[in-house]
N, C-alpha and C positions, 0 to 999 in steps of 0.2 A: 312455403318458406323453407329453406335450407336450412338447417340445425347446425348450429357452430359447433366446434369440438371444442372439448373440456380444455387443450391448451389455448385457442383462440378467446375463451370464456375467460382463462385466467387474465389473458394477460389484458381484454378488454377490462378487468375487474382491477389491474394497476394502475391500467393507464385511472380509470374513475378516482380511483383513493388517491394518489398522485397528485389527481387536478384537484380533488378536495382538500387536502397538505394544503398545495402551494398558493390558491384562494386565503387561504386563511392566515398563510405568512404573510402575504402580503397586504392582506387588510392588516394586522397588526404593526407591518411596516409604514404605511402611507396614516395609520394612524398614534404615530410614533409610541408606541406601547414597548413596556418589556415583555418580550416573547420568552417562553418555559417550552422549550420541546420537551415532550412527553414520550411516554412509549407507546402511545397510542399514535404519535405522528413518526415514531419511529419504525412501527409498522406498515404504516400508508406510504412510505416512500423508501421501503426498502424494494419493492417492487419496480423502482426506478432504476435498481442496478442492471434487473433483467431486463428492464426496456432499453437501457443504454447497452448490456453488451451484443442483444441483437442490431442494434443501428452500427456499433464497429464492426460485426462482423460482416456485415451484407455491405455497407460503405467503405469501411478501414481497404486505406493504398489510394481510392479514387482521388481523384485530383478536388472533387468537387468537396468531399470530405477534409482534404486537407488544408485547404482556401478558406473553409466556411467553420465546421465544429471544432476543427483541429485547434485550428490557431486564435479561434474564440476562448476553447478551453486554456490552453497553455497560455494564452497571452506575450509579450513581449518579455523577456529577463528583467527588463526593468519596471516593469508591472509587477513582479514578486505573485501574482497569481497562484503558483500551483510550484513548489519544489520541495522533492519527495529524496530521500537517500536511499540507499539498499546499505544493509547492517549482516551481512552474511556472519551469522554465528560457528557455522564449522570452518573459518579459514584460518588459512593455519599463517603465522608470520615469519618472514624467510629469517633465515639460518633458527628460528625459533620456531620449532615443530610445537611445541608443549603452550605453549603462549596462547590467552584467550581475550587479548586486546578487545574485540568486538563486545565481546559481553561485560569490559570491565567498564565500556567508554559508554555502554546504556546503565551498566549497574549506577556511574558515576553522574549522569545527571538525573537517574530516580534519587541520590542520595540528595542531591541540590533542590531537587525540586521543592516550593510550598507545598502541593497539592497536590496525590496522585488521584485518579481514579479509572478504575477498569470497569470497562462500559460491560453490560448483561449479555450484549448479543453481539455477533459479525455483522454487520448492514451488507456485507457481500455476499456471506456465504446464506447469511436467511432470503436475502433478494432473489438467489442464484437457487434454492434450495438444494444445498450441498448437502451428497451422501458422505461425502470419503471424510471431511472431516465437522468437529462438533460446533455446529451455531452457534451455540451458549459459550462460546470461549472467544471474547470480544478484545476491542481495542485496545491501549493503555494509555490514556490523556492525564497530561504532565502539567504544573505549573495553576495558577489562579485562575486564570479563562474554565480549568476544568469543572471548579467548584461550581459555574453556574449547572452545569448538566447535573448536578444532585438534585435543583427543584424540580428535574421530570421524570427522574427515578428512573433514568436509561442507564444508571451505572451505578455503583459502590467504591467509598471510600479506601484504599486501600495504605496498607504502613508500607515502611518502607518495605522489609523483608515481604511483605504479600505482594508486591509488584516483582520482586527480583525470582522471586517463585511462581511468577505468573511469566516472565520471562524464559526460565529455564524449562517452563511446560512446553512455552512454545519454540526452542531447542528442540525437545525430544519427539516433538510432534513433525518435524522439519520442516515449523512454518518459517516464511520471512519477514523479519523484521524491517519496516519501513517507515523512518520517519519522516513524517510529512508535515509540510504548509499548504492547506489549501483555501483560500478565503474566500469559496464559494460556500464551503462546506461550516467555515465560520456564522456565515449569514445561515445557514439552513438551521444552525443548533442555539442561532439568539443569545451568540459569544458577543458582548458588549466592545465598541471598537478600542476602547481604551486596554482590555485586555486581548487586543487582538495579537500584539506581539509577547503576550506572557503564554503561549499556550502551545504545546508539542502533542502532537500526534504519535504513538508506533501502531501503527497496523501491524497485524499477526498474519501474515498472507498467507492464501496455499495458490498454488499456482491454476485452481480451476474455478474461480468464484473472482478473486481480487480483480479490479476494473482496471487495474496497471499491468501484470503480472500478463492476465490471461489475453490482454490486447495488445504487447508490445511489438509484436510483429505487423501491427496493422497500424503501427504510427512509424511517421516520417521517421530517417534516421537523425534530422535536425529537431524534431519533438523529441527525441530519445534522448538527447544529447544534455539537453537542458535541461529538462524534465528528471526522468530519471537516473540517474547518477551516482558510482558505486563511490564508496569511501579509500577507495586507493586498491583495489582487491579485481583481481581478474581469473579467472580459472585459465591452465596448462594443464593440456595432454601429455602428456606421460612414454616413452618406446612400450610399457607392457599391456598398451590398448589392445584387447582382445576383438575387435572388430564386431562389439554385438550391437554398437550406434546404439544403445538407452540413454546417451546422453545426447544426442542429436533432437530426439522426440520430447525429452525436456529443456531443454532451453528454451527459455518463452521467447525471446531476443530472436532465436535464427542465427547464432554466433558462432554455434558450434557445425565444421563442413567436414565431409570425407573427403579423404584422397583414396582411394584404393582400401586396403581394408584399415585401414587407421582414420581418427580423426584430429582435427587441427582447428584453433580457434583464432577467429578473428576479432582480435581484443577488442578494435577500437566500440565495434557493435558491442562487447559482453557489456554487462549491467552490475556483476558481481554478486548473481544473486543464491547461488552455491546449489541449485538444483540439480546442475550437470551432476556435480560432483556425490551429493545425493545418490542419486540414480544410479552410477556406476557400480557395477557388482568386484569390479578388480581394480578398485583406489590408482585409476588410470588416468581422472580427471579431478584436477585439486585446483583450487582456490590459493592464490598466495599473494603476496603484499609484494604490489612494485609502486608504491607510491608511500613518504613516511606520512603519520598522521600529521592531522592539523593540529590537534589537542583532542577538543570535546564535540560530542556530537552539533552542537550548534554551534562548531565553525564550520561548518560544510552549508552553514544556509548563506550562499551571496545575496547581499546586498539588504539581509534583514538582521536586524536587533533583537535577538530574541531573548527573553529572558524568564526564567521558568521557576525562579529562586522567590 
């Protein structure tokens, strides 16, 4: 008998706890029960991220992928399914270099919110087992829907100032903030429906574990469009581009092209996610505001109610 290798063992060892997970939500569902995710099913199905970003990677662009998982996942705009922002924290706003809009418009609906709580782990970056940055520095869930994730102990309660400091860790970390509506991801955490529209996501991304982030390139440009969505913010290349392309190899998007030894972005694709800009060693590729804001982060959600207060 051929001996599998230790990553074929792994990952036959997620798919098992995965199916064990999801047996079990659904016996809880079809037995209308209140369901308590735990950390114990938050470890059995964090191994689903790794099985999903190999199915985008080997599939992502096919036609048959885009027909079939694509547009199962995203659903239609008006299915409200899956809509996610990008929160680029180092962009700067025009004629306002000093201005920190992005972090005042998350500071401002931590301060509304009822209920925060900052979950114990990344479900991307443990699924993914990420080196570059720390597991244990998890989501930030906003709003009443959060408070049910306390009876699994996948998270802690946090004040307000410990959320706005859990925010500027992930500033300096140069993760991305993204917030999200995902109502698949509702049903998986046994968010009750009545509080489906009290409840906000920020994910703390890094661009090599997050299921958005590190797949953007392998989703349609009409998935893209809908889906993920900057808050008015695009990066510009700059005349004093030094031609060493590290911003080319970051953009998860594929937004950023060379001509010759310069490079040039193609807005309509950017996402806003500030990584180019990141990455550049000669502040050659910046982030800046051509759209005004709407107000608050949950006006950028179309066509949902959301409400976190």
């Amino acid at each position: 008998m051929k001996k599998q290798s230790r990553s074929q063992r792994s990952r036959l060892q997620d798919f098992r706890e995965f199916n064990q997970w999801l047996r079990k939500r659904v016996r809880s569902q079809l037995a209308g029960e209140e369901y308590v995710f735990t950390r114990e099913d938050f470890g059995k199905i964090s191994g689903s991220v790794g099985m999903t970003n190999r199915l985008i990677s080997r599939f992502g662009g096919s036609r048959w992928y885009q027909k079939t998982l694509e547009s199962w996942f995203f659903g239609r705009p008006e299915q409200n399914l899956v809509q996610t922002r990008l929160i680029p924290l180092n962009a700067q706003v025009k004629d306002r270099p000093s201005a920190v809009m992005p972090y005042r418009m998350i500071d401002d609906v931590i301060e509304k919110a009822s209920f925060r709580l900052i979950m114990h782990e990344c479900i991307c970056r443990k699924g993914t087992g990420c080196t570059d940055y720390p597991i244990d520095f998890g989501c930030l869930f906003l709003g009443e829907g959060a408070r049910t994730l306390l009876k699994g102990d996948v998270g802690r309660g946090a004040t307000i100032e410990e959320a706005k400091a859990h925010i500027r860790k992930a500033g300096e970390m140069k993760l991305v903030p993204l917030a999200a509506y995902v109502k698949l991801e509702q049903w998986v955490m046994g968010i009750s429906k009545e509080n489906h529209s009290r409840l906000l996501e920020i994910c703390l991304c890094c661009p090599c574990c997050c299921l958005g982030l590190r797949n953007l390139k392998h989703i349609s440009p009409e998935g893209r469009r809908q889906v993920f969505l900057n808050i008015g913010f695009v990066a510009k290349a700059f005349p004093t581009c030094q031609g060493c392309f590290e911003c080319v190899s970051a953009c998860p998007a594929g937004a950023i092209k060379t001509k010759g030894d310069k490079v040039w972005v193609k807005e309509d694709d950017c996402v806003g996610c500030g990584l180019c800009q990141n990455a550049c060693p000669h502040q050659a590729i910046r982030l800046v505001q051509i759209k005004p804001a709407r107000g608050g982060i949950l006006d950028y959600f179309d066509g949902l109610h959301l409400d976190v207060s």
